[in-house]
Biopython code that builds the backbone (N, CA, C, O; Angstrom):
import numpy as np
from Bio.PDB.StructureBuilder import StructureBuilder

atoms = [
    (1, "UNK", "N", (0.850, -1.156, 0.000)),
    (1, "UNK", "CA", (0.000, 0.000, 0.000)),
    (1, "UNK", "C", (0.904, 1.230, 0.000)),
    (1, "UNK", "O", (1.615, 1.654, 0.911)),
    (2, "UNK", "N", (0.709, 1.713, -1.256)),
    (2, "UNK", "CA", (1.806, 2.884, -1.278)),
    (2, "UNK", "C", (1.216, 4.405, -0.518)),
    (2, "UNK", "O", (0.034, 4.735, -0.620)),
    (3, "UNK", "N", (2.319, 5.301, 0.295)),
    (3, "UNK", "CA", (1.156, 6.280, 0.638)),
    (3, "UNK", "C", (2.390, 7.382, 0.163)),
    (3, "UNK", "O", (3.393, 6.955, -0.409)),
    (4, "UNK", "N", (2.223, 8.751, 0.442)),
    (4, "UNK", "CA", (3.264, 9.830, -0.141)),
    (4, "UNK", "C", (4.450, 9.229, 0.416)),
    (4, "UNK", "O", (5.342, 8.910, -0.371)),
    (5, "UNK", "N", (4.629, 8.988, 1.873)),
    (5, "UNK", "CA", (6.069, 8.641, 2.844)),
    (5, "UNK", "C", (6.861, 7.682, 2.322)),
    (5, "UNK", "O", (8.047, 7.634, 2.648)),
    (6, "UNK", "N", (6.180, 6.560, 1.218)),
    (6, "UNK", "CA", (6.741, 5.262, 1.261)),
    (6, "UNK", "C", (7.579, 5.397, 0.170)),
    (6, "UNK", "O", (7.677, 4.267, -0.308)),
    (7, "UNK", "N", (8.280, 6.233, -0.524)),
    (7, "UNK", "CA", (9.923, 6.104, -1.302)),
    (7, "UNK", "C", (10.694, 6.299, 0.142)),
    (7, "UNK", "O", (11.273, 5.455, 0.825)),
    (8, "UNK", "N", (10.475, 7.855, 0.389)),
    (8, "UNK", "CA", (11.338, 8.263, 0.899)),
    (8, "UNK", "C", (11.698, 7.595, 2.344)),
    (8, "UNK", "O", (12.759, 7.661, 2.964)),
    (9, "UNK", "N", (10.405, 6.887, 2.709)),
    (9, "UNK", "CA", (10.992, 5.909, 3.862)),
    (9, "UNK", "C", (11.484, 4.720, 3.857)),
    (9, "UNK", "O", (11.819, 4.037, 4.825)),
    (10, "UNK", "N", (11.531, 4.439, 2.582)),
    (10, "UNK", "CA", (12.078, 2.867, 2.234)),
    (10, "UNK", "C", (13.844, 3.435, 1.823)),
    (10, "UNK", "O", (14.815, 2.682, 1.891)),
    (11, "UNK", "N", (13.902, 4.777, 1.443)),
    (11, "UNK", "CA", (15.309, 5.337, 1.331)),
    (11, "UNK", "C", (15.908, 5.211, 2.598)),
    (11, "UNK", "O", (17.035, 4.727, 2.708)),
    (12, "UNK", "N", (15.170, 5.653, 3.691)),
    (12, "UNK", "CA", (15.702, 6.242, 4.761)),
    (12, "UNK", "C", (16.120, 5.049, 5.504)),
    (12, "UNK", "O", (17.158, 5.087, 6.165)),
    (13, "UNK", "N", (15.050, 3.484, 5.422)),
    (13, "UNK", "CA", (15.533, 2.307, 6.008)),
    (13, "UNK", "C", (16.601, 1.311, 5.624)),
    (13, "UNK", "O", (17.125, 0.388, 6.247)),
    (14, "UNK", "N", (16.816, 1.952, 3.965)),
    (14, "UNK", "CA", (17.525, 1.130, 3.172)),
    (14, "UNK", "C", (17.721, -0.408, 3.556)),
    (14, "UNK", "O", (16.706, -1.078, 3.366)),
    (15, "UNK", "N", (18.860, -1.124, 4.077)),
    (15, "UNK", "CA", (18.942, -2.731, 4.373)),
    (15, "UNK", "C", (19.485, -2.881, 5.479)),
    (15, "UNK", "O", (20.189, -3.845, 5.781)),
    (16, "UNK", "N", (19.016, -1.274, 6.700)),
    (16, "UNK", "CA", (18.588, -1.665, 8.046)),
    (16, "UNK", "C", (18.021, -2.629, 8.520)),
    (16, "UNK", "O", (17.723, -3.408, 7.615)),
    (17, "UNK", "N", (17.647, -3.058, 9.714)),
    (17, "UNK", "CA", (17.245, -4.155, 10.247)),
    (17, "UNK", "C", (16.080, -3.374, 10.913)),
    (17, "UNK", "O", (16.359, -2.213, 11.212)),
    (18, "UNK", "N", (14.740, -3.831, 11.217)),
    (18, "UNK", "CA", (13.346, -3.675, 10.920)),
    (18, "UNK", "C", (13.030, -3.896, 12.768)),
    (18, "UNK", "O", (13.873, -4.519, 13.414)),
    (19, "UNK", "N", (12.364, -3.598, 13.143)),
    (19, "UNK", "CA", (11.669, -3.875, 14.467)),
    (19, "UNK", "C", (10.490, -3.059, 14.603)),
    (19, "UNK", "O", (10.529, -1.886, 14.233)),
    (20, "UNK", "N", (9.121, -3.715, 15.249)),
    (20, "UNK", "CA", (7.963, -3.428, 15.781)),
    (20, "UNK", "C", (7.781, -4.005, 16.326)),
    (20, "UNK", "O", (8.511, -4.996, 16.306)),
    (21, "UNK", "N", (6.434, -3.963, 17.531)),
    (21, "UNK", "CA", (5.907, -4.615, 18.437)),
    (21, "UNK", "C", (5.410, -5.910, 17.912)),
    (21, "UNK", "O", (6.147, -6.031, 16.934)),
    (22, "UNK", "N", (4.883, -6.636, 17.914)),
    (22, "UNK", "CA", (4.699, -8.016, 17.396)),
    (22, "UNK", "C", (2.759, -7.611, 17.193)),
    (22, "UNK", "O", (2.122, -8.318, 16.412)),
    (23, "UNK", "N", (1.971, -6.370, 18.029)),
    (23, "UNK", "CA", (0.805, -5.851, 17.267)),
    (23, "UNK", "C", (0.787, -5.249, 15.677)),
    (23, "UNK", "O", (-0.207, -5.082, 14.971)),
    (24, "UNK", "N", (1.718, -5.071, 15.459)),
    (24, "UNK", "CA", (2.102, -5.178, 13.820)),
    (24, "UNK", "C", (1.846, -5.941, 12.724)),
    (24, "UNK", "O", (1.819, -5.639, 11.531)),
    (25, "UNK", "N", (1.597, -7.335, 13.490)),
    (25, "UNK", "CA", (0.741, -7.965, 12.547)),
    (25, "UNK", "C", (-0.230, -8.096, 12.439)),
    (25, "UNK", "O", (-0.749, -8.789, 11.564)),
    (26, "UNK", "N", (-0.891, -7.371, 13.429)),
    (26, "UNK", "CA", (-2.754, -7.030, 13.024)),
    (26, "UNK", "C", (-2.715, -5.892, 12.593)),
    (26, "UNK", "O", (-3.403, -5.803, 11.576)),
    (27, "UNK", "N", (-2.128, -4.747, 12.942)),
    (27, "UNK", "CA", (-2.322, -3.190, 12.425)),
    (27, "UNK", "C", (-1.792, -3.188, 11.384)),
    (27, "UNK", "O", (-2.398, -2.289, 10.801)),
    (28, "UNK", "N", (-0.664, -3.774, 10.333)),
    (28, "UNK", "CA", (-0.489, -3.487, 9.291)),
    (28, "UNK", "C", (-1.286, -3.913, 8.329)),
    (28, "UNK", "O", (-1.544, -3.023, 7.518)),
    (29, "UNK", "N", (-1.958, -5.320, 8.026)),
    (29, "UNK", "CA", (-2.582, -5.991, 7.476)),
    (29, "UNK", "C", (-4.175, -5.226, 7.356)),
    (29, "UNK", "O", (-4.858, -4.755, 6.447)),
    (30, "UNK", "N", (-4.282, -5.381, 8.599)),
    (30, "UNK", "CA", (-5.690, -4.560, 9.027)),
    (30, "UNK", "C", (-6.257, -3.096, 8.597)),
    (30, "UNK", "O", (-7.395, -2.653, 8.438)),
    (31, "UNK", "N", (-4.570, -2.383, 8.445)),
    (31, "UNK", "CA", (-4.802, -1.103, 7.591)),
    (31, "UNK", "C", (-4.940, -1.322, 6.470)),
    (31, "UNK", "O", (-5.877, -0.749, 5.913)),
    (32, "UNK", "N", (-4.209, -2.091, 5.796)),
    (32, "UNK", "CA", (-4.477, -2.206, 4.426)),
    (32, "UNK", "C", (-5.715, -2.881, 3.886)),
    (32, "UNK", "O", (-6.201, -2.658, 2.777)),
    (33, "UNK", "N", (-6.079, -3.558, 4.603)),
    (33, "UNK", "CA", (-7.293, -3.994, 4.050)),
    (33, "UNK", "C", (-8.390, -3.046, 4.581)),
    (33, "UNK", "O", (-9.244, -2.847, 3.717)),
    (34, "UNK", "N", (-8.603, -2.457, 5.642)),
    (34, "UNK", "CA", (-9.762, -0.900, 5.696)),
    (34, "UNK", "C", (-9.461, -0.323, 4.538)),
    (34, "UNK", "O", (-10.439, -0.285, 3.792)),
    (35, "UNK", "N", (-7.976, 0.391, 3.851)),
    (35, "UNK", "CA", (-7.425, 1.289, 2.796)),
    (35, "UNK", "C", (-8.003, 0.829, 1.605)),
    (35, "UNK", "O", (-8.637, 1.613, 0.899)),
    (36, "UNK", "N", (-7.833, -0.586, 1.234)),
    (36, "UNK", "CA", (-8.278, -0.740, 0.242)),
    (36, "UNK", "C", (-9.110, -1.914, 0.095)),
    (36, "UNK", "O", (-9.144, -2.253, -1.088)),
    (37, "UNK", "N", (-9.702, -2.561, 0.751)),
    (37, "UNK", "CA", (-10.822, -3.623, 0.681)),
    (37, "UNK", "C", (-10.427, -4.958, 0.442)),
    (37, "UNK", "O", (-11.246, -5.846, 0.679)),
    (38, "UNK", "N", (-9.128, -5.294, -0.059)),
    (38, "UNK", "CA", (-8.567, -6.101, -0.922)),
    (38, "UNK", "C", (-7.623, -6.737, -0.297)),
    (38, "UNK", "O", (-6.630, -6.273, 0.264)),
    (39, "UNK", "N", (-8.242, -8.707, -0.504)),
    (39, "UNK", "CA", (-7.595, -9.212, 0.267)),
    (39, "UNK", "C", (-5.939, -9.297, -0.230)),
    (39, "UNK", "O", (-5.171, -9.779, 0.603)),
    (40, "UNK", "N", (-5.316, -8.815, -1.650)),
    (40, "UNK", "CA", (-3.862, -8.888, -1.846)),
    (40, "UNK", "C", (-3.488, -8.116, -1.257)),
    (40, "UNK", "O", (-2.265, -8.143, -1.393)),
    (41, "UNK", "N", (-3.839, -7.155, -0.447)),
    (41, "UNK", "CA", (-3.192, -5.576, 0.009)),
    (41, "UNK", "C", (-2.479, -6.164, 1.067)),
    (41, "UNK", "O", (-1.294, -5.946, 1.317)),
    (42, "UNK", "N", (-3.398, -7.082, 1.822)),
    (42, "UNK", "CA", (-3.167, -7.768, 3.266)),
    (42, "UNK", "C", (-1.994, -8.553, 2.897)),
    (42, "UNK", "O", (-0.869, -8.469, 3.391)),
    (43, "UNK", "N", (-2.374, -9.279, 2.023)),
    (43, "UNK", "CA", (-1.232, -10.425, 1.627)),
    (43, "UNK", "C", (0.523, -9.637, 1.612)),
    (43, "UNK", "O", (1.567, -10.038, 2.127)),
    (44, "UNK", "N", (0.241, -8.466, 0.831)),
    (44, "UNK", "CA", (1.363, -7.800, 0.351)),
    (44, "UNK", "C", (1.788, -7.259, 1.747)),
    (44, "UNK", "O", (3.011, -7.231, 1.607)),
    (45, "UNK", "N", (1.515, -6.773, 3.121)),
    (45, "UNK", "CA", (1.414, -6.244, 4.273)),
    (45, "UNK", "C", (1.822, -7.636, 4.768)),
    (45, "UNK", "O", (3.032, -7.639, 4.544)),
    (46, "UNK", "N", (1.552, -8.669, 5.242)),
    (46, "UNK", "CA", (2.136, -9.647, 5.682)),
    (46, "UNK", "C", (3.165, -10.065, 4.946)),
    (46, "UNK", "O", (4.039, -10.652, 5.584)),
    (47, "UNK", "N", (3.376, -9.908, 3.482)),
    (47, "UNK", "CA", (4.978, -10.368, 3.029)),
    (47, "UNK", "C", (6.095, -9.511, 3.385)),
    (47, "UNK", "O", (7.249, -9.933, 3.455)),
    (48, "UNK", "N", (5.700, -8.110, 3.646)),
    (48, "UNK", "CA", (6.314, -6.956, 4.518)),
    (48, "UNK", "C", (6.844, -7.031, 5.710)),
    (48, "UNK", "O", (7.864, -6.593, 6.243)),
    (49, "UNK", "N", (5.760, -7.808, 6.091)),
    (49, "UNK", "CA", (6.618, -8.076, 7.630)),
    (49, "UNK", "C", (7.161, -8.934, 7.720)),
    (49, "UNK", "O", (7.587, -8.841, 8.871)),
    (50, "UNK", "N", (7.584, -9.976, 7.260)),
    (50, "UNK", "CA", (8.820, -10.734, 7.208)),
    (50, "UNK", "C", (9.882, -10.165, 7.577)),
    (50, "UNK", "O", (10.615, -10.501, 8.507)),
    (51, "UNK", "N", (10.021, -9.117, 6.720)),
    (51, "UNK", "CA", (11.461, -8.473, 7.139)),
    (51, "UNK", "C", (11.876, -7.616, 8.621)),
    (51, "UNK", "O", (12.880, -7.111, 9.125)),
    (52, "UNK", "N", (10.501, -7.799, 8.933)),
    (52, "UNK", "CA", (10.606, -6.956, 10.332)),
    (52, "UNK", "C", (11.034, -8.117, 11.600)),
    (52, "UNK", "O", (10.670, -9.293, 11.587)),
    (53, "UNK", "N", (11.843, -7.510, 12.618)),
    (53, "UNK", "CA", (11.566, -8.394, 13.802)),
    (53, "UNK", "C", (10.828, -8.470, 14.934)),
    (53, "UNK", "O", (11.270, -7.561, 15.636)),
    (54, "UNK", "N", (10.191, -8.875, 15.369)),
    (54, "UNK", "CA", (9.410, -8.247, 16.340)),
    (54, "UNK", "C", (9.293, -8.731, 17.497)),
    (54, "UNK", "O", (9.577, -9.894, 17.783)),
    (55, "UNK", "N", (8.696, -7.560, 18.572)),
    (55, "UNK", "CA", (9.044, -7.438, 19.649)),
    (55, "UNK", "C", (8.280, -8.165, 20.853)),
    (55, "UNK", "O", (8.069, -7.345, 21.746)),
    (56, "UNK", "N", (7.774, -9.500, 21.179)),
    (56, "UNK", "CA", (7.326, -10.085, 21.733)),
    (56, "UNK", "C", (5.814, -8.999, 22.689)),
    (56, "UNK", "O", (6.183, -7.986, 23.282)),
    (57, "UNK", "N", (5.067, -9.177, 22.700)),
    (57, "UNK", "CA", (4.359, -8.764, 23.435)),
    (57, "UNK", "C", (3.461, -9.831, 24.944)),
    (57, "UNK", "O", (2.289, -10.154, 25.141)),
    (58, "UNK", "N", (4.625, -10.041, 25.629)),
    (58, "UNK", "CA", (4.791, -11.021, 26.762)),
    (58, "UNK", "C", (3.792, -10.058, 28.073)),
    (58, "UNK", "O", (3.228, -8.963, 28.078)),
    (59, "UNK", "N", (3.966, -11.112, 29.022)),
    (59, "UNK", "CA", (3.773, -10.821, 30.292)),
    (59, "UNK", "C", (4.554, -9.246, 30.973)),
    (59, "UNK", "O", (3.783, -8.388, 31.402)),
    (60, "UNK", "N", (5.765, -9.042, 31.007)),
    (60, "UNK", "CA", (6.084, -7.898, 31.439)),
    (60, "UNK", "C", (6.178, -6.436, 30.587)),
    (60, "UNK", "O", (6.351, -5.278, 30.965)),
    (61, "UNK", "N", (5.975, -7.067, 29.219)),
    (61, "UNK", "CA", (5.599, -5.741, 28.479)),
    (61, "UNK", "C", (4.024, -5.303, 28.863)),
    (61, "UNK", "O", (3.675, -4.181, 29.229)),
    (62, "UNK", "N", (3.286, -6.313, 28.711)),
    (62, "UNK", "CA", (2.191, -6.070, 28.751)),
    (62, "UNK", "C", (1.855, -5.214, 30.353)),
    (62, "UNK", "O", (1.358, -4.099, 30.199)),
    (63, "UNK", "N", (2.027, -5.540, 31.437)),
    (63, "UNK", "CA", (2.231, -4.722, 32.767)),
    (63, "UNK", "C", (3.171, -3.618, 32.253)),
    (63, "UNK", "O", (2.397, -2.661, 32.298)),
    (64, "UNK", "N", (4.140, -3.208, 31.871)),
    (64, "UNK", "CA", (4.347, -1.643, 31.739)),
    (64, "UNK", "C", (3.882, -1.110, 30.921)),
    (64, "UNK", "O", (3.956, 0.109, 31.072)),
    (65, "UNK", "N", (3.227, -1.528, 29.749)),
    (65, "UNK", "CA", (2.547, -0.710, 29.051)),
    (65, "UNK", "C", (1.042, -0.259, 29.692)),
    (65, "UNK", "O", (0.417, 0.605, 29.077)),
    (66, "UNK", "N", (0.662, -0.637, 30.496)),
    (66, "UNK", "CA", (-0.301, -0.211, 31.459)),
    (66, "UNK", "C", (0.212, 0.806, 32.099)),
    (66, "UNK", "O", (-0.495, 1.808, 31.992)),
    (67, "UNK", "N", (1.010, 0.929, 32.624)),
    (67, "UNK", "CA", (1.880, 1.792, 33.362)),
    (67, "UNK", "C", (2.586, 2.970, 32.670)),
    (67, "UNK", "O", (3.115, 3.977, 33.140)),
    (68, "UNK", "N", (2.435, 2.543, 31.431)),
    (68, "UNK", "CA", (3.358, 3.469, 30.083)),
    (68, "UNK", "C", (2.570, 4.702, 30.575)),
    (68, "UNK", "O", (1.391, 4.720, 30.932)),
    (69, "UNK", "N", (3.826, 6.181, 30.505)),
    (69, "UNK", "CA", (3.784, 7.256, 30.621)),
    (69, "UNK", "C", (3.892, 8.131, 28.863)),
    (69, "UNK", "O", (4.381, 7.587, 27.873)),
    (70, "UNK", "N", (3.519, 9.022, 28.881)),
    (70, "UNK", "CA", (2.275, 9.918, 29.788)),
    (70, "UNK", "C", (1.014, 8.931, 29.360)),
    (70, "UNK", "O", (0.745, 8.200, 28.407)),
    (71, "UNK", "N", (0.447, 9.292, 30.502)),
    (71, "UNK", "CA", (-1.147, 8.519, 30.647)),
    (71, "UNK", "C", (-2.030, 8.837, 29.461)),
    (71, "UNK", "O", (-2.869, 7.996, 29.138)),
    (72, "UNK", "N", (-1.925, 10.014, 28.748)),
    (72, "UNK", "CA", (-3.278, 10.292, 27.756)),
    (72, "UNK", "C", (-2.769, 9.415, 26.120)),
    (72, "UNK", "O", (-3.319, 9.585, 25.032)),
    (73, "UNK", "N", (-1.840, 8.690, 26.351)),
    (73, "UNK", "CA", (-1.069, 7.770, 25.261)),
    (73, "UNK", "C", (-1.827, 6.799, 24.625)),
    (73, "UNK", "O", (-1.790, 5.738, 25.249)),
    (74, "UNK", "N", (-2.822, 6.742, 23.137)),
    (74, "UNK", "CA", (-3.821, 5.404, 23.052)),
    (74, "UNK", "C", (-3.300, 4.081, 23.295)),
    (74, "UNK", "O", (-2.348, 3.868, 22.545)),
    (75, "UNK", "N", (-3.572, 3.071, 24.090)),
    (75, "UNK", "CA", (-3.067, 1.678, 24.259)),
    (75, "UNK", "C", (-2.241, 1.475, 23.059)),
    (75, "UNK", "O", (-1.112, 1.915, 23.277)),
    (76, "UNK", "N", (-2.354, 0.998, 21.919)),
    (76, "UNK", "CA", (-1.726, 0.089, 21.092)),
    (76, "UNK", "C", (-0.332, 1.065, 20.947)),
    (76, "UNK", "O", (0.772, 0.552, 21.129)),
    (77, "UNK", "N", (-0.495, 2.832, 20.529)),
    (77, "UNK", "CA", (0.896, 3.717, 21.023)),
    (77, "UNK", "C", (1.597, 3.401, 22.259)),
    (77, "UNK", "O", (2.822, 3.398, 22.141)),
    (78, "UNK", "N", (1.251, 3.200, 23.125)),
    (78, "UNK", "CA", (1.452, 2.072, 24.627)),
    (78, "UNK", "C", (2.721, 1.402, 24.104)),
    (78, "UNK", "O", (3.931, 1.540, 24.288)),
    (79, "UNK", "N", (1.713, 0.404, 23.178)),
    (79, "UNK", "CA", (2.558, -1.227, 23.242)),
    (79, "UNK", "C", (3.720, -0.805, 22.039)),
    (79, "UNK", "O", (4.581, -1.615, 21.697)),
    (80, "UNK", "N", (3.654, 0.126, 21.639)),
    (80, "UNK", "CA", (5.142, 0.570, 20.189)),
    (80, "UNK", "C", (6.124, 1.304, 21.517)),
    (80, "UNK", "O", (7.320, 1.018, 21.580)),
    (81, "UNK", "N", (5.541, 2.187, 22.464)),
    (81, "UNK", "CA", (6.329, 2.823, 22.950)),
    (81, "UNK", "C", (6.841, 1.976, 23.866)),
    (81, "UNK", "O", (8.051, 2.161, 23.730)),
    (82, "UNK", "N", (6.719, 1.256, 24.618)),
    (82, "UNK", "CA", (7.549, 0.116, 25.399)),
    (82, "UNK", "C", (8.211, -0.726, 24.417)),
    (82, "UNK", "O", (9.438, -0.758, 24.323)),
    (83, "UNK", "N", (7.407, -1.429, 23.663)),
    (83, "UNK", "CA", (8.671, -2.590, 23.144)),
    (83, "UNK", "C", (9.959, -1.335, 22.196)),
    (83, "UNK", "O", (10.965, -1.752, 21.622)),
    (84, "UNK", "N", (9.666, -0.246, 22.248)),
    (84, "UNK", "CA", (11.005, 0.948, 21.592)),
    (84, "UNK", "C", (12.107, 1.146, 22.939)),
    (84, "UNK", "O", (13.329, 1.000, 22.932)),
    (85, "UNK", "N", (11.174, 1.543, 24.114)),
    (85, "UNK", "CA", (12.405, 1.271, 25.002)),
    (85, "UNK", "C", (12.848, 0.202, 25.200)),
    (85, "UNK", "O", (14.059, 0.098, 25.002)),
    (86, "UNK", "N", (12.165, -0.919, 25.623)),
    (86, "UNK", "CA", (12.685, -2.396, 25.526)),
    (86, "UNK", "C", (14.058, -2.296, 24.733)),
    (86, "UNK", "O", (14.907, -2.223, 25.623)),
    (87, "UNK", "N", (14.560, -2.264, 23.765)),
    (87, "UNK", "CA", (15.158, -1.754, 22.634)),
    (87, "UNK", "C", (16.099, -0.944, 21.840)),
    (87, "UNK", "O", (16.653, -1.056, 20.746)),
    (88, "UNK", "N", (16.062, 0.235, 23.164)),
    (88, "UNK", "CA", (16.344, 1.502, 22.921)),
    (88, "UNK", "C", (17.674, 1.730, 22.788)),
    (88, "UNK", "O", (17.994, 2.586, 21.964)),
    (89, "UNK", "N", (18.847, 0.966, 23.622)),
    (89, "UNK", "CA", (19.915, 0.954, 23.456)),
    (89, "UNK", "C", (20.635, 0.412, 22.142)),
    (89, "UNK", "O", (21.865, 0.370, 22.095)),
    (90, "UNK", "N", (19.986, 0.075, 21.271)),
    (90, "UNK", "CA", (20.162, -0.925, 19.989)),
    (90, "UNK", "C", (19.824, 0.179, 18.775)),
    (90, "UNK", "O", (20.527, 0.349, 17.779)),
    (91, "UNK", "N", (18.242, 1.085, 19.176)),
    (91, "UNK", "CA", (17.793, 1.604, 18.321)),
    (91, "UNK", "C", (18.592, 3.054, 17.594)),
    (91, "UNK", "O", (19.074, 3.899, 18.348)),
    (92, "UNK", "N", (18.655, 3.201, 16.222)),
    (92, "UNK", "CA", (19.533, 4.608, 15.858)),
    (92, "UNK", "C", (18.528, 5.474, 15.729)),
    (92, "UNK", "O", (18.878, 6.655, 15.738)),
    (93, "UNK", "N", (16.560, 5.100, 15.527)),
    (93, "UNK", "CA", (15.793, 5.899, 15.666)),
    (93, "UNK", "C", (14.483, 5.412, 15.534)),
    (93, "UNK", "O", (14.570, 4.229, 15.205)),
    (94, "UNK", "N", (13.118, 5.815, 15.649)),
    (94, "UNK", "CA", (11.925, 5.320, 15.745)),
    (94, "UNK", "C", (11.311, 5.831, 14.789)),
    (94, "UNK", "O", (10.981, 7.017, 14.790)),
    (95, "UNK", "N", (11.063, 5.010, 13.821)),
    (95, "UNK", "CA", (10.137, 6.284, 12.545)),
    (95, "UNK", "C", (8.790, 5.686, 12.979)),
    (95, "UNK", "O", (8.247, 4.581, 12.969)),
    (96, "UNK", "N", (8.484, 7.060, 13.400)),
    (96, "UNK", "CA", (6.798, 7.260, 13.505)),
    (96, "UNK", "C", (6.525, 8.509, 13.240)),
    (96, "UNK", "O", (7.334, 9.415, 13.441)),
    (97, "UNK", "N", (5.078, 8.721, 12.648)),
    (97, "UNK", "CA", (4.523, 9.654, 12.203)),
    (97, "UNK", "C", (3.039, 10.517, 13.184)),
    (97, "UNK", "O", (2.653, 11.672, 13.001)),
    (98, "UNK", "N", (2.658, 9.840, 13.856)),
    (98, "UNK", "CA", (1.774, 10.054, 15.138)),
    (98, "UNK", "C", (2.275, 11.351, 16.018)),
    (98, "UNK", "O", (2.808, 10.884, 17.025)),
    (99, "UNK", "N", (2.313, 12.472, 16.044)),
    (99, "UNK", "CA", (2.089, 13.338, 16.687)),
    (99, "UNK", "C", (2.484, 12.949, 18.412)),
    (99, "UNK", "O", (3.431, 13.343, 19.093)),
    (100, "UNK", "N", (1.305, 11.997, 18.774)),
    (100, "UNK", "CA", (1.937, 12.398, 20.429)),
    (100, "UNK", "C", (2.320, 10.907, 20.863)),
    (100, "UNK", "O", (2.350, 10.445, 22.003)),
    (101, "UNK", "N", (2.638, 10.200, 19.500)),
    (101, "UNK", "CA", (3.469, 9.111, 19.865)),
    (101, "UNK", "C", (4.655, 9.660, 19.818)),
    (101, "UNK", "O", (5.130, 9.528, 20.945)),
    (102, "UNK", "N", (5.676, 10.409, 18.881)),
    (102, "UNK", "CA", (6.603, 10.839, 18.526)),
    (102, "UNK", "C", (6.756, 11.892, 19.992)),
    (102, "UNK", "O", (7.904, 12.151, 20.352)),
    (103, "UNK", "N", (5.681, 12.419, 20.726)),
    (103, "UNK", "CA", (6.550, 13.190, 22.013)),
    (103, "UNK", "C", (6.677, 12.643, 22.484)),
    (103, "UNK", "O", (7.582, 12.900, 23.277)),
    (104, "UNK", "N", (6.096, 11.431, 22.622)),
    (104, "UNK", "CA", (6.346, 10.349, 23.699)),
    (104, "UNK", "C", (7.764, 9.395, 23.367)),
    (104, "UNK", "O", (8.298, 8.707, 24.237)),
    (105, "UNK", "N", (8.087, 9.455, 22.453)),
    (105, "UNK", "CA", (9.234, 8.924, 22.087)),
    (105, "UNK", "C", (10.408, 9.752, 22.651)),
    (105, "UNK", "O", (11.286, 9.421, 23.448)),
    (106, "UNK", "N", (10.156, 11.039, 21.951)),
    (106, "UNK", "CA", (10.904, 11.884, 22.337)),
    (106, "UNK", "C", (11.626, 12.310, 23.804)),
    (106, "UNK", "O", (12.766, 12.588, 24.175)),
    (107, "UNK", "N", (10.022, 12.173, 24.540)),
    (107, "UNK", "CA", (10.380, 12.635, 25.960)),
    (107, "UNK", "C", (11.492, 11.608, 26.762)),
    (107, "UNK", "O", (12.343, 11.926, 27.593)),
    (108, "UNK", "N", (11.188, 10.353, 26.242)),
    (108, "UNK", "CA", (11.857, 9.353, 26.644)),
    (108, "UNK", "C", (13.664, 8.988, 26.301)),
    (108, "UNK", "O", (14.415, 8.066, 26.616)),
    (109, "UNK", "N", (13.801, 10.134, 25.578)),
    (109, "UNK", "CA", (14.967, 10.427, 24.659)),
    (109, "UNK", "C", (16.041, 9.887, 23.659)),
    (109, "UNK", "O", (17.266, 9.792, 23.591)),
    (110, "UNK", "N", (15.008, 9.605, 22.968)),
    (110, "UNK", "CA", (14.634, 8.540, 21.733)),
    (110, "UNK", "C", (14.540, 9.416, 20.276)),
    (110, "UNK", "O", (13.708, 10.318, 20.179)),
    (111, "UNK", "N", (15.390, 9.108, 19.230)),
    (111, "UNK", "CA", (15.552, 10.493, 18.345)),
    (111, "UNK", "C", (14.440, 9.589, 17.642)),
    (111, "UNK", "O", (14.267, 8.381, 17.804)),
    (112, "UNK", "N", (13.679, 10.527, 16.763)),
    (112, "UNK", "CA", (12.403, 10.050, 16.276)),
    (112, "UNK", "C", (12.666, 10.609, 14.494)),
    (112, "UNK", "O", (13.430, 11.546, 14.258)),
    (113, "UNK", "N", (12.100, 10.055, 13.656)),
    (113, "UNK", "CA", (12.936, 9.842, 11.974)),
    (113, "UNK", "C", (11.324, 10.168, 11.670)),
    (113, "UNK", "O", (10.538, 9.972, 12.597)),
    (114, "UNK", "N", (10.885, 10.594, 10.569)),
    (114, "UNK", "CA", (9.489, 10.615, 10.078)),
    (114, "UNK", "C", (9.990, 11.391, 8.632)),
    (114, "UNK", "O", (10.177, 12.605, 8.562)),
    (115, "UNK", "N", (10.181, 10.355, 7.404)),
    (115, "UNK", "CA", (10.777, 10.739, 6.103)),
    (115, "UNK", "C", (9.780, 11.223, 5.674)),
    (115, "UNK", "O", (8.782, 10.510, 5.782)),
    (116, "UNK", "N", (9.596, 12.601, 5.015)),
    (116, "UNK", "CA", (8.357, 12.710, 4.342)),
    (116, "UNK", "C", (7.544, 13.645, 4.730)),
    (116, "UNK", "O", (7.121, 14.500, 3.951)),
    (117, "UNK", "N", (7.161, 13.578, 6.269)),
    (117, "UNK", "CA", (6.324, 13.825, 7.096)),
    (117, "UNK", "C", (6.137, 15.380, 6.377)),
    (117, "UNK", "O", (7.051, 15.964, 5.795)),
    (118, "UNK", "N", (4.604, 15.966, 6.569)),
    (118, "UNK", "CA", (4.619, 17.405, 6.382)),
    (118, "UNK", "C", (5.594, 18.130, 7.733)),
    (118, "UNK", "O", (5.647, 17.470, 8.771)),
    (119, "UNK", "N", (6.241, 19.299, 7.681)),
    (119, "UNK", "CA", (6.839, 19.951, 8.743)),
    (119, "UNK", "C", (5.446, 20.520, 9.184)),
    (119, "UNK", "O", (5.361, 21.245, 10.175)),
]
sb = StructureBuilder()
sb.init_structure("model")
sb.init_model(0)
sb.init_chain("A")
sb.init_seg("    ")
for serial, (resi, resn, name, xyz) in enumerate(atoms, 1):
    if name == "N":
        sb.init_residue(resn, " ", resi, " ")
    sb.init_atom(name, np.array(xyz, "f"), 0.0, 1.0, " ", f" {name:<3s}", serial, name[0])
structure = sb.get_structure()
């Protein structure tokens, strides 16, 4: 599912190594098929994530992401922003495009990448 971001963020990841929360495989798939109705979109969204690794969503993630700061954060931004610290010492940056996921990244002091993004 191509959207404006996706050259310039496939530039920016080049043959980096990939990480998300392991809810990634319902939210990516799941977007693409709301986007476009079509069960290849999904298909093409799950051959995508192959390349990603992902971040277990266990027993003690799941208790701090309850706990995940700041409180007005939607759950599933929750579960990206813990398994990123989980992580964080490894990570060179978090591309997200979400507004008060990205302060929340930020605050946590986490450099945040968004190729594309309008300023």
């Amino acid at each position: 599912m191509r959207e404006r971001e996706t050259d310039q963020l496939t530039q920016f990841i080049g043959g980096a190594d990939v990480v998300s929360s392991e809810i990634a495989e319902i939210e990516v798939p799941r977007a693409a098929y709301l986007r476009t109705g079509d069960s290849e979109s999904v298909a093409r969204a799950e051959t995508l994530l192959l390349r990603f690794n992902l971040v277990a969503l266990d027993d003690e993630l799941r208790r701090e992401v309850a706990r995940a700061l700041p409180a007005d954060l939607r759950s599933l931004d929750a579960v990206h922003l813990v398994s990123c610290l989980r992580l964080a010492e490894q990570l060179d940056a978090v591309v997200v495009y979400d507004r008060r996921l990205a302060e929340a990244v930020r605050r946590h002091g986490l450099r945040v990448a968004a190729p594309a993004a309008p300023s």
